[in-house]
C-alpha positions in Angstrom: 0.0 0.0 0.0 1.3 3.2 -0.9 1.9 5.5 1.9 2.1 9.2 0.5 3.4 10.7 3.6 6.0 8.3 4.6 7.4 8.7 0.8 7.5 12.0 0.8 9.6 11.9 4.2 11.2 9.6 2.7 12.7 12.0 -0.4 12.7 14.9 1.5 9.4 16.9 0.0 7.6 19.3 2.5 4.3 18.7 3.1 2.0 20.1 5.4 -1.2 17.9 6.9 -2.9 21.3 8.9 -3.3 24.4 8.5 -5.6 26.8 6.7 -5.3 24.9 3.3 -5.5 21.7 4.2 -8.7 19.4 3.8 -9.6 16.9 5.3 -7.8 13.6 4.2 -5.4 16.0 2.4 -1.8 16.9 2.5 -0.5 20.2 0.8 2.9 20.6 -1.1 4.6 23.6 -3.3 3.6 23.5 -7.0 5.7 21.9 -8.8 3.7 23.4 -11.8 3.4 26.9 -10.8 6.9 29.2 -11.3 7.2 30.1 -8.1 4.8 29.2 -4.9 6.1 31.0 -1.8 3.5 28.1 -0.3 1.2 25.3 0.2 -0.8 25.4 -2.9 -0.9 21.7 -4.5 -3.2 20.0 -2.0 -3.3 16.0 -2.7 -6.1 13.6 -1.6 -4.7 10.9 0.4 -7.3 8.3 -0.4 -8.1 8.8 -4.1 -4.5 10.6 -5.3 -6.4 13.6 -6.7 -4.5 16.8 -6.5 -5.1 20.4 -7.5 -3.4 23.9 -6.8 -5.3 26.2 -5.1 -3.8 29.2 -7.5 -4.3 27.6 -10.9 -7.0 25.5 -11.6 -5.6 23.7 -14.6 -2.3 22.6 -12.2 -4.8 19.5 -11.4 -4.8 15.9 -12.0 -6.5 12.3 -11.0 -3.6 10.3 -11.3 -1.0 10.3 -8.3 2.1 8.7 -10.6 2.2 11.7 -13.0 3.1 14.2 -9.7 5.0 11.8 -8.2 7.2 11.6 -11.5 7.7 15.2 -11.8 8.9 15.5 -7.9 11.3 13.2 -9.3 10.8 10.1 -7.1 11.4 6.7 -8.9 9.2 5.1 -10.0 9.7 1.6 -8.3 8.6 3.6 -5.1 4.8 3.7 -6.6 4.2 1.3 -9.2 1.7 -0.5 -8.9 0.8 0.2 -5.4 -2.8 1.1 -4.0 -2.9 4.8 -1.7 -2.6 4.3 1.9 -3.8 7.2 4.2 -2.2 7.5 7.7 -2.5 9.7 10.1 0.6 11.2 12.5 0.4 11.7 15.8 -1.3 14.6 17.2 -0.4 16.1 20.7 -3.4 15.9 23.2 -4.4 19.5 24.6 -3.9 19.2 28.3 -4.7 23.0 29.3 -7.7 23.4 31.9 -10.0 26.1 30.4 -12.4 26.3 33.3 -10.2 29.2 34.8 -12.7 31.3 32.5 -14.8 30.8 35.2 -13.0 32.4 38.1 -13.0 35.7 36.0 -15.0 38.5 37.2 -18.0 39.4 34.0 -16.7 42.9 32.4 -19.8 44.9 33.1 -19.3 45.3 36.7 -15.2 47.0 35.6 -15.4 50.6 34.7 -11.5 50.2 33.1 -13.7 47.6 30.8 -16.7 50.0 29.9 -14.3 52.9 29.6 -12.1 50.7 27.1 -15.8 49.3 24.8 -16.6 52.8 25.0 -13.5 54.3 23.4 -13.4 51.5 20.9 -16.8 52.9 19.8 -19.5 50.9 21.5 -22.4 53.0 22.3 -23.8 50.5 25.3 -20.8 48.7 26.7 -22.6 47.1 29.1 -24.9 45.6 26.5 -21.8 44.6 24.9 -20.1 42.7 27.7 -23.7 40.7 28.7 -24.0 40.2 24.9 -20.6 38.2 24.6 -19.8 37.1 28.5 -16.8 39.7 28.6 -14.7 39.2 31.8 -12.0 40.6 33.5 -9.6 39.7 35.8 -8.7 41.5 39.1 -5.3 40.5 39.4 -2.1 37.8 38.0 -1.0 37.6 34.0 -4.6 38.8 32.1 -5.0 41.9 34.7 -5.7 44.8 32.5 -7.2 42.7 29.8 -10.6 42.0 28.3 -11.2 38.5 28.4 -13.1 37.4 25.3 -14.6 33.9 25.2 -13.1 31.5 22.1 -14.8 28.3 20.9 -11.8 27.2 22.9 -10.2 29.1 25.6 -10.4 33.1 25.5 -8.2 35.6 24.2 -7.3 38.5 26.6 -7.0 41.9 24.5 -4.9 44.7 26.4 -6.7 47.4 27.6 -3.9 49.5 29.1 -1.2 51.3 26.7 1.7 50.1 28.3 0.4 46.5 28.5 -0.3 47.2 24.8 2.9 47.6 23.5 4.3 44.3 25.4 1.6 42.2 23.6 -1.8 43.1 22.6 -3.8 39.6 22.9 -3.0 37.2 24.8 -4.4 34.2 24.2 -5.3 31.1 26.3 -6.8 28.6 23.4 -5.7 25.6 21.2 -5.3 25.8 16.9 -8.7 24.7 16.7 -9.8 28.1 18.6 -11.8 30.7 17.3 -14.3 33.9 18.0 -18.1 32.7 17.2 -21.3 34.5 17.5 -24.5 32.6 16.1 -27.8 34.5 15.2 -29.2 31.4 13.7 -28.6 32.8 10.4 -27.9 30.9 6.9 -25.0 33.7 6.4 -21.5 34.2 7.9 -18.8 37.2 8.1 -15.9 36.2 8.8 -13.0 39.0 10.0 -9.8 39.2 11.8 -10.4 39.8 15.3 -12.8 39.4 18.0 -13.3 42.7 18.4 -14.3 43.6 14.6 -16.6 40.2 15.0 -17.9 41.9 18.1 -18.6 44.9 15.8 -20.8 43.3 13.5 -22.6 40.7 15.5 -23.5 43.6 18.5 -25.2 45.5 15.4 -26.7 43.1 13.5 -29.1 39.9 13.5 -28.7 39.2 9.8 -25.1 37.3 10.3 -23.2 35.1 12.3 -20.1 36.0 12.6 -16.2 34.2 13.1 -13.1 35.7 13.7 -10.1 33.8 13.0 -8.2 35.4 15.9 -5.1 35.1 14.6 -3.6 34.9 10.5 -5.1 31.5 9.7 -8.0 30.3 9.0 -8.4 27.4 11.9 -9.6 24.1 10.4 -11.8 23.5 13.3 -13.6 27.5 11.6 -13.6 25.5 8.3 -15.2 22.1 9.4 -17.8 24.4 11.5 -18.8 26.5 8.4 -18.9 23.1 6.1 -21.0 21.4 8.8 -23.7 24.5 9.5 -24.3 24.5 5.6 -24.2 28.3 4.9 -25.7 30.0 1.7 -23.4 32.7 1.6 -20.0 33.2 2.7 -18.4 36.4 2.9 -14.7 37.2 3.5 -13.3 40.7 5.4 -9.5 40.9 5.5 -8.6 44.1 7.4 -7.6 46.5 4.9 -3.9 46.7 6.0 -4.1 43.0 4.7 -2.3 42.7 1.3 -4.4 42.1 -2.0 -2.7 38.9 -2.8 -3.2 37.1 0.7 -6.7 37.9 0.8 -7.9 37.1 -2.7 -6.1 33.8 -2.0 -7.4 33.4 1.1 -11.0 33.6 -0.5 -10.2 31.6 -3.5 -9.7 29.1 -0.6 -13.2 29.7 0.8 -14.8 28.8 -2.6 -12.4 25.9 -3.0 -14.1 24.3 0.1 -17.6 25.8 0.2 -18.6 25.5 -3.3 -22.5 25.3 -2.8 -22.2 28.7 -1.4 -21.6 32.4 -2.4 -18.3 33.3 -1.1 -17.9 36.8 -2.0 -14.7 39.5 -0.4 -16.6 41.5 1.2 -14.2 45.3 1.0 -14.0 47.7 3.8 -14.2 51.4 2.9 -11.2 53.4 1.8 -8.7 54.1 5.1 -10.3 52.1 7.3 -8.0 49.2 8.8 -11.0 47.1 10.2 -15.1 46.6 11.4 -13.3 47.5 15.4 -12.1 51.0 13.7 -15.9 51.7 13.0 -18.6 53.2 14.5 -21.5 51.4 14.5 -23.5 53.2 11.9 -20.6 53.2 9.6 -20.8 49.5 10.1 -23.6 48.6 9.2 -23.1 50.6 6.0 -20.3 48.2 5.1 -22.4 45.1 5.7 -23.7 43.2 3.0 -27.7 44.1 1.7 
């Protein structure tokens, strides 16, 4: 049985088997067909040997042995031989996310009002019962708004000084993410929680993700497969380079392809949905 992973360990060939990317039951490699791919972009099926780049369609194929010839692996390695998926080892998350509950909620912390108020909330308090905002009184995540994750919390500075030594700390695993549901058959997804915040504080018509960090989180991508939405759209911050986000929504519509995956642009100068008011925000939201 052919085992795509071990031969590629085997001769050396990166491969990545999580990530943004990466599918389930896939593995993702350069392009060997593209010029140049500063990434990940050939994702291969470990099951049927199907592989496709994610930046040009026609770089695609059903037939492992043709890929496999032009890495330049011999071809007594494949002949022959029938695909074998495995799976490597994954390390258990240990971490103890109850702690969430010794936090104190965010609506009884004037530091936490004061900070939703300068970032443009007009009822902060609203805003803290709305999304179980805490806070806590003393140790490593004083000074902090503690945000709840699928997984853990992220803890965004509050305080200047804090600010400029790290401005979230999180407490979550890769599979982590900001979710707000409205029971909608629509999703934004943004950059961070505070942008998701934003939109979902304003706005019944979405839910709303945040990836809460550069990636998209496979666990955001299996939850987005799984809920079945009708449209999908995409907000980058706009200091976010062109290239990264139109590939990062090419992405989106590789893996949702029953639904509308659209970009969805902020207006000119603004960096993201958290630098809004809300009025301006719901402007920007889709009709």
């Amino acid at each position: 049985m052919l085992d795509i992973k071990l031969l590629f360990d085997k001769y050396k060939i990166d491969f990545v088997d999580r990530g943004p990317n990466v599918g389930k039951n896939h593995i993702n490699i350069n392009c060997v067909y593209c010029k140049n791919d500063p990434s990940h972009h050939l994702a291969i099926n470990l099951f049927s040997g199907q592989f496709y780049c994610y930046r040009n369609p026609s770089h695609a194929g059903n037939i492992i042995g043709y890929l496999l010839r032009k890495l330049e692996i011999p071809a007594h390695e494949y002949a022959g031989q029938k695909l074998e998926a495995t799976e490597r080892e994954v390390q258990k998350d240990t971490r103890d996310y109850s702690i969430m509950r010794y936090f104190t909620p965010a609506q009884e912390n004037q530091e936490a009002l004061d900070y939703l108020s300068a970032r443009l909330f007009l009822n902060p308090k609203a805003i803290c019962t709305q999304f179980d905002l805490r806070i806590s009184k003393q140790g490593e995540y004083a000074g902090r708004l503690i945000i709840p994750l699928t997984i853990g919390f992220t803890a965004r500075a509050m305080r200047k000084r804090i600010e400029e030594l790290l401005r979230y700390k999180a407490f979550t695993s890769e599979d982590g993410f900001f979710l707000f549901k409205h029971g909608s058959d629509s999703i934004i997804i943004c950059e961070g929680a505070i942008d998701a915040m934003r939109i979902a504080s304003i706005s019944t018509q979405f839910d709303v993700a945040a990836k809460c960090r550069m990636a998209l989180a496979p666990a955001m991508l299996a939850f987005i497969r799984e809920s079945n939405y009708q449209s999908i759209y995409n907000a980058p911050d706009g200091t976010v380079p062109f290239d990264q986000h139109f590939q990062e929504t090419q992405v989106l519509r590789s893996y949702f392809t029953r639904a509308k995956v659209d970009l969805l642009a902020l207006p000119q100068g603004i960096k993201d949905f958290g630098a809004m008011t809300e009025s301006m925000a719901r402007r920007s939201l889709p009709a």
